[in-house]
C-alpha positions in Angstrom: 56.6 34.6 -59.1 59.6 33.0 -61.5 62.1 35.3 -59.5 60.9 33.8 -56.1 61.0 30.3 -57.6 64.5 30.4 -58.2 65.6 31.9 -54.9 67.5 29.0 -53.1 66.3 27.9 -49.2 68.6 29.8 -47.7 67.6 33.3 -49.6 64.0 32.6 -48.7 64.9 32.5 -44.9 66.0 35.8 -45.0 64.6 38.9 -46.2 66.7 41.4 -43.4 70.1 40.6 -42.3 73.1 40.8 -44.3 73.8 40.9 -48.1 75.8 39.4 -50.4 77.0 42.3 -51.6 77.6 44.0 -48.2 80.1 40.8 -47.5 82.0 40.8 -50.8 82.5 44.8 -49.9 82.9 45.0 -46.2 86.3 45.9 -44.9 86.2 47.6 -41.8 86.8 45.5 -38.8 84.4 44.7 -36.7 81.5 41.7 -36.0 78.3 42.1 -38.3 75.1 39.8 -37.6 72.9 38.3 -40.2 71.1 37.0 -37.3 70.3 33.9 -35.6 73.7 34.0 -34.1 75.5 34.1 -37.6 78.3 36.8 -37.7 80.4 38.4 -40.2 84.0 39.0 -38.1 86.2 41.4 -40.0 89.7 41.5 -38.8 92.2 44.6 -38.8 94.0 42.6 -41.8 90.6 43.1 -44.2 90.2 39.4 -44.4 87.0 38.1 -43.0 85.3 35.3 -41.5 82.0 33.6 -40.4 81.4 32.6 -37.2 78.4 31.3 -35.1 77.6 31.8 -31.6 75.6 29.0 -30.0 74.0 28.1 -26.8 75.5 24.6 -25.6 74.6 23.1 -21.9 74.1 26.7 -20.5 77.8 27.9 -21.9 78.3 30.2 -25.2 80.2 28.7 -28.3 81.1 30.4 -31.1 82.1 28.0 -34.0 83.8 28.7 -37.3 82.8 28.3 -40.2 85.4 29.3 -42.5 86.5 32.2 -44.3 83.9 34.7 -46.3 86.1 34.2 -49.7 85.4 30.8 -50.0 82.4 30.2 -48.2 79.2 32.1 -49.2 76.4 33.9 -47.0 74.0 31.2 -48.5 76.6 28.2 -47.9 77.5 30.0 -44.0 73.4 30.3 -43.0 72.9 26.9 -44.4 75.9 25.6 -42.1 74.7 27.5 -39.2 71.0 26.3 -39.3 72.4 22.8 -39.5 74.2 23.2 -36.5 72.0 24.5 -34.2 69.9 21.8 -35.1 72.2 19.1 -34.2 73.2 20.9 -30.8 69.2 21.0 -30.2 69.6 17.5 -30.2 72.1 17.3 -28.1 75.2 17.5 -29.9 78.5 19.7 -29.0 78.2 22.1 -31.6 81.8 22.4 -31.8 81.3 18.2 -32.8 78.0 19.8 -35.1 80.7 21.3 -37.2 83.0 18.8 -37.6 80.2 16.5 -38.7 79.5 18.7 -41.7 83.2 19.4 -42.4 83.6 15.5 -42.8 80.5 14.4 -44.2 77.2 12.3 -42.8 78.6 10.6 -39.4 79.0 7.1 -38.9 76.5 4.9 -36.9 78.8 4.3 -33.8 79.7 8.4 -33.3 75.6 9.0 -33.8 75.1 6.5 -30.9 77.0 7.7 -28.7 75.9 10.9 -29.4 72.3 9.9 -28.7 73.7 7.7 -25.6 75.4 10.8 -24.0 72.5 13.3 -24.2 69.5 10.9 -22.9 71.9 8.7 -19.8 71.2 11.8 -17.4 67.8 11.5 -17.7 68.1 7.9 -16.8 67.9 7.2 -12.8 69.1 3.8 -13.6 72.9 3.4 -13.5 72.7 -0.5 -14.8 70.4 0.7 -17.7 72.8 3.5 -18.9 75.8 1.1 -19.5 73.5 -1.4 -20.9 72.3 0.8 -23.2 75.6 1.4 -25.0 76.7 -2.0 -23.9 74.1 -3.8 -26.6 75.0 -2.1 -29.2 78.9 -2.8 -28.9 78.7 -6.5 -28.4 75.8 -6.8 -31.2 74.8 -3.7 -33.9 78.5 -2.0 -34.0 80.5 -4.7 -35.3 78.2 -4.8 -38.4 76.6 -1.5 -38.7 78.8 0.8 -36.4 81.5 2.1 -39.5 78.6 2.6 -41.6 77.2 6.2 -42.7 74.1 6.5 -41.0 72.5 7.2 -44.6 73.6 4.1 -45.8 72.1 1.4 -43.2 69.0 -0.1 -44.6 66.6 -2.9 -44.4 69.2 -5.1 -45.3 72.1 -3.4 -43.0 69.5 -3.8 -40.3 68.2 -7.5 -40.6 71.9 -8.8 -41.1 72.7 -7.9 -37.5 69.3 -8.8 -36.2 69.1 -12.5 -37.2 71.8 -14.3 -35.7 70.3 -13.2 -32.0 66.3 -12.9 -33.0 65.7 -16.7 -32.0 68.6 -17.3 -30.2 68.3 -13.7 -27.6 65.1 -12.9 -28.2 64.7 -10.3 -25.2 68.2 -8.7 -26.3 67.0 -9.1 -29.9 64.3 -6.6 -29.1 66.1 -4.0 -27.2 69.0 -4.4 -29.9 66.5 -3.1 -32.5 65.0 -0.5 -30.4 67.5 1.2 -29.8 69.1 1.0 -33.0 65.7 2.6 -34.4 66.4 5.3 -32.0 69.9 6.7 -33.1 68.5 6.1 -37.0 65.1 8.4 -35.7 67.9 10.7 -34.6 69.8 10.9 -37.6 66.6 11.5 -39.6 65.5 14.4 -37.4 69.0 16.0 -37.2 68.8 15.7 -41.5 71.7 13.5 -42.2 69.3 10.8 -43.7 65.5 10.7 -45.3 63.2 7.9 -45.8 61.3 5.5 -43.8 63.2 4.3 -40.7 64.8 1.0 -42.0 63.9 -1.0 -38.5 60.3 -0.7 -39.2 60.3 -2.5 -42.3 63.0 -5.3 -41.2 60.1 -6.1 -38.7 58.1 -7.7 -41.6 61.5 -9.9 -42.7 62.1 -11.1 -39.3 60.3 -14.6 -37.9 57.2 -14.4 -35.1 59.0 -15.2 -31.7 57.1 -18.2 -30.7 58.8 -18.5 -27.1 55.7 -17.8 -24.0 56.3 -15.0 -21.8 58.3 -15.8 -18.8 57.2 -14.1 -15.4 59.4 -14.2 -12.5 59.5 -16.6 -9.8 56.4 -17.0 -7.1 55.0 -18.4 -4.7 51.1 -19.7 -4.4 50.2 -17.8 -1.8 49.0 -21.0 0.6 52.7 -21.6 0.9 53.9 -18.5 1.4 53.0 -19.5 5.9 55.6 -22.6 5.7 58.2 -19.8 3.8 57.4 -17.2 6.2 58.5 -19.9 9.1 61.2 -21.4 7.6 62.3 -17.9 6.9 61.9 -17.1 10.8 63.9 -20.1 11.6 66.8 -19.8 9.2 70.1 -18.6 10.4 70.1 -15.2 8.5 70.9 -12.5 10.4 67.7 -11.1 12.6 68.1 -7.9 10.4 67.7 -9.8 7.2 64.6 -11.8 8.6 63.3 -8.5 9.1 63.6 -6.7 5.7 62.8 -10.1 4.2 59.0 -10.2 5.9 58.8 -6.4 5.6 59.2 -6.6 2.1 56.6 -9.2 1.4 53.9 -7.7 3.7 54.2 -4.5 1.8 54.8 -5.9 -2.0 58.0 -4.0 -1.9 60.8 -3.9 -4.0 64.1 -4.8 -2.7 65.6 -1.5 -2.8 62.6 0.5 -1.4 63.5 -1.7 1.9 66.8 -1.9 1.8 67.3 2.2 1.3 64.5 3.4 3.8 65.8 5.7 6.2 63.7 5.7 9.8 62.4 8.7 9.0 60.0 7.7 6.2 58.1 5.7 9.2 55.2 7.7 11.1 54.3 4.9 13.9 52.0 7.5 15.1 50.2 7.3 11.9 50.9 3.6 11.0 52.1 4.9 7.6 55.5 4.5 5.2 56.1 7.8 2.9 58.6 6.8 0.1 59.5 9.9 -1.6 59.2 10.1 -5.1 62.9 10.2 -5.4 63.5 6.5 -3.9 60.7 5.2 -6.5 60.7 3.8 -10.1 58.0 5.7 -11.3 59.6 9.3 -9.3 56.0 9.5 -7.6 55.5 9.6 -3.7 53.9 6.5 -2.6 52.7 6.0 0.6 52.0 2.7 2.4 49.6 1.9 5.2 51.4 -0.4 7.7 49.7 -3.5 9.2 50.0 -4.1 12.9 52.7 -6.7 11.8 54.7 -4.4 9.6 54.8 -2.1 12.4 56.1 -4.2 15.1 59.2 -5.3 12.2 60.2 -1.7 11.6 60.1 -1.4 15.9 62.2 -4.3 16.5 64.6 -3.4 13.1 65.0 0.1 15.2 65.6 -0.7 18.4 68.7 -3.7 16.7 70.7 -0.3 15.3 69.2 2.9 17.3 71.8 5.0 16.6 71.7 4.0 12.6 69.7 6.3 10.1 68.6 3.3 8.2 65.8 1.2 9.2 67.5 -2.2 7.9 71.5 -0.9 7.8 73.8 -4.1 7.1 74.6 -6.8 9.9 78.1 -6.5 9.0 78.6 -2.8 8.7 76.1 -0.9 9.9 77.0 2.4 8.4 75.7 0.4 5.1 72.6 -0.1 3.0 71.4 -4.2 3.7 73.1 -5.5 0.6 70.8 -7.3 -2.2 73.0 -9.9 -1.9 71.6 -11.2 1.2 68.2 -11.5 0.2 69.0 -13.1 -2.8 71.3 -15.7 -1.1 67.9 -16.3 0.9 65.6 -17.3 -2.0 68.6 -19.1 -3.3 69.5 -21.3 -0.8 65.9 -21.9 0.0 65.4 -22.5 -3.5 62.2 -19.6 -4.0 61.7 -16.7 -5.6 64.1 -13.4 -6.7 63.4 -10.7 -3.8 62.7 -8.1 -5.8 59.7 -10.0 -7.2 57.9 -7.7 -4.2 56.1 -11.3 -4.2 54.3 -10.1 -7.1 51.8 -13.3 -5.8 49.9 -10.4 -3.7 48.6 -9.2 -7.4 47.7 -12.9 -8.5 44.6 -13.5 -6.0 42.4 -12.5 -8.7 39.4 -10.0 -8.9 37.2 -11.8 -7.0 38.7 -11.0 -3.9 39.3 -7.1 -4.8 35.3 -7.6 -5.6 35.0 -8.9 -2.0 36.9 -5.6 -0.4 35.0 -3.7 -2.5 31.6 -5.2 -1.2 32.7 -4.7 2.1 33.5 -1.1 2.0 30.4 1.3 2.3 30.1 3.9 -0.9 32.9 2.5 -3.1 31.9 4.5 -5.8 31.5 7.7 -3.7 35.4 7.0 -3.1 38.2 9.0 -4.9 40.6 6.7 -7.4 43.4 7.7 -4.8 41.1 6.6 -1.5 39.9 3.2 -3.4 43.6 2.3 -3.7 44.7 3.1 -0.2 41.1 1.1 1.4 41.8 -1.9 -1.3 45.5 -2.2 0.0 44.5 -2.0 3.0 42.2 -4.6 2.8 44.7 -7.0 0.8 47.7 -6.5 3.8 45.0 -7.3 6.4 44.3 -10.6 4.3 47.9 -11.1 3.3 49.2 -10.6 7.1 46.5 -13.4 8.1 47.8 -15.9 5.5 51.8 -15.2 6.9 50.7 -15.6 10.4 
């Protein structure tokens, strides 16, 4: 028991492989594993070397780690293990190595480090250069030269405070993410201890400020938009999209985007792929009589144009955003992409009401009680627009 007690980490790891012994003795050339992708390269000179061979975004990389008389088979399999944990975690192993070579990394390098392996998995361009963008204009100038070991409570509610009142939103997704990369670092072991952001919650002050929700309209004045919208001298194309849009609670790229093909007229049905969605789900719409004669009348304007609302302008295009937020601008409403979230503000009494009048509501699947109840709410919403 006292001999097993005083093996180090690295010797209890390993009961096969290679031997200390073996490596101090070993002169013939060749490549000798100790497993795990760890390697013992003898060259024709007798001098050897440890290398370690790596999976890295589908391509092999084997990565030195210096030569056998100065490092030890303890030192090279804890190097190794270290590395493949950091190139788990996303990091270019080759990068892995360096990071040990030169100590704990600083914040900055661990950000974009974390910034780099989660951005593909992001659909949302805007969002990936925000992301980074946060943390340059607010936590790098205080915290980004800093060993990621060494940023504490402190560290953390220095860079916080000036913006917590003042940006309250940014505030928040300044201290998320900077909890992230400092997660990160814990998990790839280049820090220990309770993730400082946690705690500097407790030192910062309540946000007081009321939750803001985007622009709307009461819905008994959405008929007097829906005319003046008619009447204005936007293009017929933007008119269109515009109505579309609020008769389905769409957002603004959902319209803008949809190819003529996701319409079944037949069926009086819109398929969105899951693809064009935020949630990556196929949704699919059931089109009013109204909605239907929009798309007809956006088709036969560009017949020969895949999109269902292509730009006025340039017809090869996507409508731009631009032109239905000009629209609520100049008519002083709401932001388009809203998807006149008013639709969801009629309250439950009249979801209770379509409910009532649908026969075995509770014999209904969850799937076939949403499709009746939006139903229901575009026949009511297409009688308040007119």
């Amino acid at each position: 028991m006292s001999s097993e007690l005083k093996k180090s980490p690295s010797d209890r790891r390993r009961t096969n492989g290679l031997s200390a012994v073996f490596v101090r003795q070993k002169k013939a050339p060749g490549r000798y594993g100790d497993g795990n992708g760890l390697y013992l390269v003898v060259d024709r000179s007798g001098a050897s070397r440890w290398v370690l061979r790596v999976m890295y975004e589908g391509r092999r990389r084997d990565v030195g780690l210096g030569g056998a008389s100065t490092v030890t088979l303890a030192e090279a399999r804890d190097k190794a293990h270290e590395i493949r944990k950091l190139a788990k975690l996303g990091q270019d192993p080759v990068a892995a190595r360096r990071t040990i070579r030169d100590g704990v990394p600083k914040f900055e390098n661990c950000a974009r480090t974390v910034h780099k392996a989660r951005k593909a998995a992001w659909r949302n361009g805007k969002h990936q250069a925000q992301w980074l963008k946060t943390l340059e204009l607010y936590a790098f100038p205080t915290i980004g030269q800093m060993a990621i070991n060494r940023i504490g409570t402190a560290e953390v509610l220095k860079l916080l405070l000036p913006i917590w009142s003042a940006k309250p939103e940014t505030a928040r997704r300044v201290l998320q993410r900077v909890s992230t990369i400092i997660d990160y670092g814990t998990a790839a072991g280049m820090r220990s201890g309770e993730n400082p952001c946690r705690l500097a919650i407790l030192g910062l002050p309540k946000h007081t400020d009321e939750t803001e929700h985007f622009a709307a309209l009461p819905y008994v004045e959405v008929p007097a938009f829906i005319a003046k919208l008619r009447n204005s001298n936007a293009a017929e194309i933007t008119k269109l999209a515009f109505e579309f849009l609020v008769l389905n609670a769409s957002r603004s790229g959902e319209v803008r985007l949809a190819p003529k093909s996701e319409i079944d007229f037949a069926k009086a049905l819109w398929t969105i792929p899951g693809a064009r969605m935020k949630g990556g789900r196929e949704h699919i719409v059931p089109l009013t009589p109204r909605a239907l004669d929009i798309a007809r009348a956006a088709r036969a304007l560009y017949p020969d144009r895949p999109l269902l609302f292509p730009s006025p302008t340039n017809p090869e295009k996507p409508l731009s955003t631009w032109r239905l937020r000009s629209f609520c601008a100049a008519s002083r409403s709401m932001r388009p992409h809203t998807a006149f979230a008013l639709v969801f503000a009629i309250g439950a009494a009249r979801k209770r009401a379509f409910r009532a009048r649908l026969p075995k509501w509770r014999s209904l699947t969850p799937s076939s009680r949403k499709s009746k109840l939006l139903i229901g709410v575009e026949c009511f919403w297409e009688s308040v627009v007119g």
